[in-house]
Structures are given as C-alpha cells and as structure tokens.
PyMOL CGO cylinders between C-alpha atoms (Angstrom):
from pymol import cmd
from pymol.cgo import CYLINDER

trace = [
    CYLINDER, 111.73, 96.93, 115.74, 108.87, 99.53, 117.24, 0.3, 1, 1, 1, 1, 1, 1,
    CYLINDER, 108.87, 99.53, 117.24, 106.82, 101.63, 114.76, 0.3, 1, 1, 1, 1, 1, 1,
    CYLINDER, 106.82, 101.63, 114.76, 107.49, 105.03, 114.65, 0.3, 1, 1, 1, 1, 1, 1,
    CYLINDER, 107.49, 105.03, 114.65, 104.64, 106.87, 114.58, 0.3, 1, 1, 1, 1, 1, 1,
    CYLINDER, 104.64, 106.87, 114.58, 106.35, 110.24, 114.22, 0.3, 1, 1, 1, 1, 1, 1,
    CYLINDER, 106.35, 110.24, 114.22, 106.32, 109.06, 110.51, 0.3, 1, 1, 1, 1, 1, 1,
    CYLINDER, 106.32, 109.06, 110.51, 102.98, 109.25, 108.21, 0.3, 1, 1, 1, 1, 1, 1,
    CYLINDER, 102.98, 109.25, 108.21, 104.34, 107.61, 105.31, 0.3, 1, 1, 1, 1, 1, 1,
    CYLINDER, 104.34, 107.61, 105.31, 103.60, 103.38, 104.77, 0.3, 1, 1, 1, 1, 1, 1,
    CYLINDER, 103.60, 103.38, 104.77, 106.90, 101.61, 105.17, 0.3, 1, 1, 1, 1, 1, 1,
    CYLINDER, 106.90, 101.61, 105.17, 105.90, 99.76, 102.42, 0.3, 1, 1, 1, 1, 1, 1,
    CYLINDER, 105.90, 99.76, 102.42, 104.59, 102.05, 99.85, 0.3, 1, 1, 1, 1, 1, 1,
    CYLINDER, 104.59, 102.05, 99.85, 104.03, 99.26, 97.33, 0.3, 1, 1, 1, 1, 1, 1,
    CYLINDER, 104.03, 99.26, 97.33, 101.03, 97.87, 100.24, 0.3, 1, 1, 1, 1, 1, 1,
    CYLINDER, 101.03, 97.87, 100.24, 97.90, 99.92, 99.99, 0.3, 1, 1, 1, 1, 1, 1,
    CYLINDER, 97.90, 99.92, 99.99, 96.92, 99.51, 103.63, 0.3, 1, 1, 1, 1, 1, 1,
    CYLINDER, 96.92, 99.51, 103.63, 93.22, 99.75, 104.82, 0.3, 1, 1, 1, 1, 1, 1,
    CYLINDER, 93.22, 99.75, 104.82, 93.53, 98.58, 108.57, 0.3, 1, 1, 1, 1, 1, 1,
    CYLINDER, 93.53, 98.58, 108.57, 95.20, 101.17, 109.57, 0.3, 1, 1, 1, 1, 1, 1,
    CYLINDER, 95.20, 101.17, 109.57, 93.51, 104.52, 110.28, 0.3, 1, 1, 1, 1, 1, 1,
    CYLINDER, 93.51, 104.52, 110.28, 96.12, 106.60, 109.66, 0.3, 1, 1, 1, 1, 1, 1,
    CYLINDER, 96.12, 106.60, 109.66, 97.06, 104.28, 106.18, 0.3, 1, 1, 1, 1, 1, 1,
    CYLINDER, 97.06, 104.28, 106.18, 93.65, 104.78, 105.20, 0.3, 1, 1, 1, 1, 1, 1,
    CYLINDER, 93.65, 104.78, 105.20, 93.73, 108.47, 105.07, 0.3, 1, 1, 1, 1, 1, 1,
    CYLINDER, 93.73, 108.47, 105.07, 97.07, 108.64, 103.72, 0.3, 1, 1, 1, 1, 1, 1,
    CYLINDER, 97.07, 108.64, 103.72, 96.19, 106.70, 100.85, 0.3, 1, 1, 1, 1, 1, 1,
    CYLINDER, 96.19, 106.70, 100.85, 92.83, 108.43, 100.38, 0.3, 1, 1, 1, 1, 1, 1,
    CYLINDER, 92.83, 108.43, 100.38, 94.62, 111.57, 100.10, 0.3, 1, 1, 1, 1, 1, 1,
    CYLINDER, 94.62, 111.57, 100.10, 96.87, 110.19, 97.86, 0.3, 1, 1, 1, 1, 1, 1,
    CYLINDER, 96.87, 110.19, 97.86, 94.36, 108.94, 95.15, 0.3, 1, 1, 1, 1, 1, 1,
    CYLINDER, 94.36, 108.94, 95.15, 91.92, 112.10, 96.08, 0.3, 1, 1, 1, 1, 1, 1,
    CYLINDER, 91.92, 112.10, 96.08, 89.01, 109.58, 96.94, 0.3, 1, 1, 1, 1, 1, 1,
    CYLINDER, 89.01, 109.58, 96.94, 86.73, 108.87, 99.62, 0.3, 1, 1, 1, 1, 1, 1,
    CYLINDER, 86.73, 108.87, 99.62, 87.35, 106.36, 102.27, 0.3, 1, 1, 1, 1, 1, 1,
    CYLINDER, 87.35, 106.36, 102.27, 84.87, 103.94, 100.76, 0.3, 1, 1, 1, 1, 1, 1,
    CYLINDER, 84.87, 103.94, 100.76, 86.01, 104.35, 97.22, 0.3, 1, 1, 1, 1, 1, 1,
    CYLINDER, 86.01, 104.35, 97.22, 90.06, 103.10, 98.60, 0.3, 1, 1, 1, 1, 1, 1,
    CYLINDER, 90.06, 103.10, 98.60, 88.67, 100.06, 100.56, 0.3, 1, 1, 1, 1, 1, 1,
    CYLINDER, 88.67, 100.06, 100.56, 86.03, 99.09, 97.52, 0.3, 1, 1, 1, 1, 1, 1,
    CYLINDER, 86.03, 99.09, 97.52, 89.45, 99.73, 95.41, 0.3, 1, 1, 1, 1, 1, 1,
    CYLINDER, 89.45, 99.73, 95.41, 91.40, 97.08, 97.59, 0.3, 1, 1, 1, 1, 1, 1,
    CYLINDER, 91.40, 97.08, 97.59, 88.50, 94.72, 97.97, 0.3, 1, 1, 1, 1, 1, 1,
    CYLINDER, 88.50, 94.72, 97.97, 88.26, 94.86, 93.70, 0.3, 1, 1, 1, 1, 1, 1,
    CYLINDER, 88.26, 94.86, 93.70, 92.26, 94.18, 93.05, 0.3, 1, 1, 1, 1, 1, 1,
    CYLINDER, 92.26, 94.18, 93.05, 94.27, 93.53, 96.30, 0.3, 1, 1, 1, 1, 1, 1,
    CYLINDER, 94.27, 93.53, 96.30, 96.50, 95.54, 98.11, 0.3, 1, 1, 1, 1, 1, 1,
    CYLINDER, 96.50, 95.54, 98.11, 99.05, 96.53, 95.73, 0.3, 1, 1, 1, 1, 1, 1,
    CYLINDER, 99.05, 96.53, 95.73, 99.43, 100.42, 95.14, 0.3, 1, 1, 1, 1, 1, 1,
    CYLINDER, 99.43, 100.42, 95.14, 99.91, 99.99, 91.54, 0.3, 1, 1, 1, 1, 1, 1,
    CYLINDER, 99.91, 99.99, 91.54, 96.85, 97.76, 91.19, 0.3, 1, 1, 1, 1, 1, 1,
    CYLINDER, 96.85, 97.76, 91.19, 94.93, 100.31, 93.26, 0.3, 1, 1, 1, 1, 1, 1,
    CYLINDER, 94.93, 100.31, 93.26, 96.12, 103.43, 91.48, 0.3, 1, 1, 1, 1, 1, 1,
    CYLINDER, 96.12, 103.43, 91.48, 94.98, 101.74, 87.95, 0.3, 1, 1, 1, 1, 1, 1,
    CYLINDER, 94.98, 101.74, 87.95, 91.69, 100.86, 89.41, 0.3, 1, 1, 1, 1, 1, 1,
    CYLINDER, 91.69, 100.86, 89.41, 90.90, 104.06, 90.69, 0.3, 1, 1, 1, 1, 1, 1,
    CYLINDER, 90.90, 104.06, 90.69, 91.67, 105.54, 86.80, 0.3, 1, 1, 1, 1, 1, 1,
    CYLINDER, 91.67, 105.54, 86.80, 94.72, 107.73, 88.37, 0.3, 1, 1, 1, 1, 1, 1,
]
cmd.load_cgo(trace, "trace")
C-alpha cells in the first residue's frame, strides 16, 4: 500500500509523528505550538496524541 500524499491528515491519529515534515506541522497546528515545543512534547511523554495533548496543557 503507497501513501497518499493528496491526504494531510496522520493515518494514525493516535501517533504524534515528528519525522515527518508535513506530521510535524500538522500537529503543531493542531496543539497551536511551535515546532520545538511538539518535538520537546514527544521527547517528554512518547508519541501518543493523548499523552502529547496533556503535556502541552490543551
């Protein structure tokens, strides 16, 4: 199975996912932080959204 990359949306939106450029900003957006902030957020509690979202206060 290809990627399509028509679509901007994780396929698993349970994963944060910070290797991925386009991830990264989607994410960012999401939480309304910076880049540095999601990746610090990952690096602190793993990859899972929820975990992320808590850590991040939103």
């Amino acid at each position: 199975m290809s990627d399509d990359l028509s679509k901007r949306r994780p396929q698993d939106a349970t994963k944060v996912n910070v290797n991925e450029t386009w991830e990264l900003e989607y994410w960012s957006k999401k939480f309304g932080v910076t880049k540095e902030k999601l990746k610090e957020a990952v690096k602190a509690v793993g990859t899972s959204a929820a975990a992320v979202q808590k850590y991040l206060g939103k």
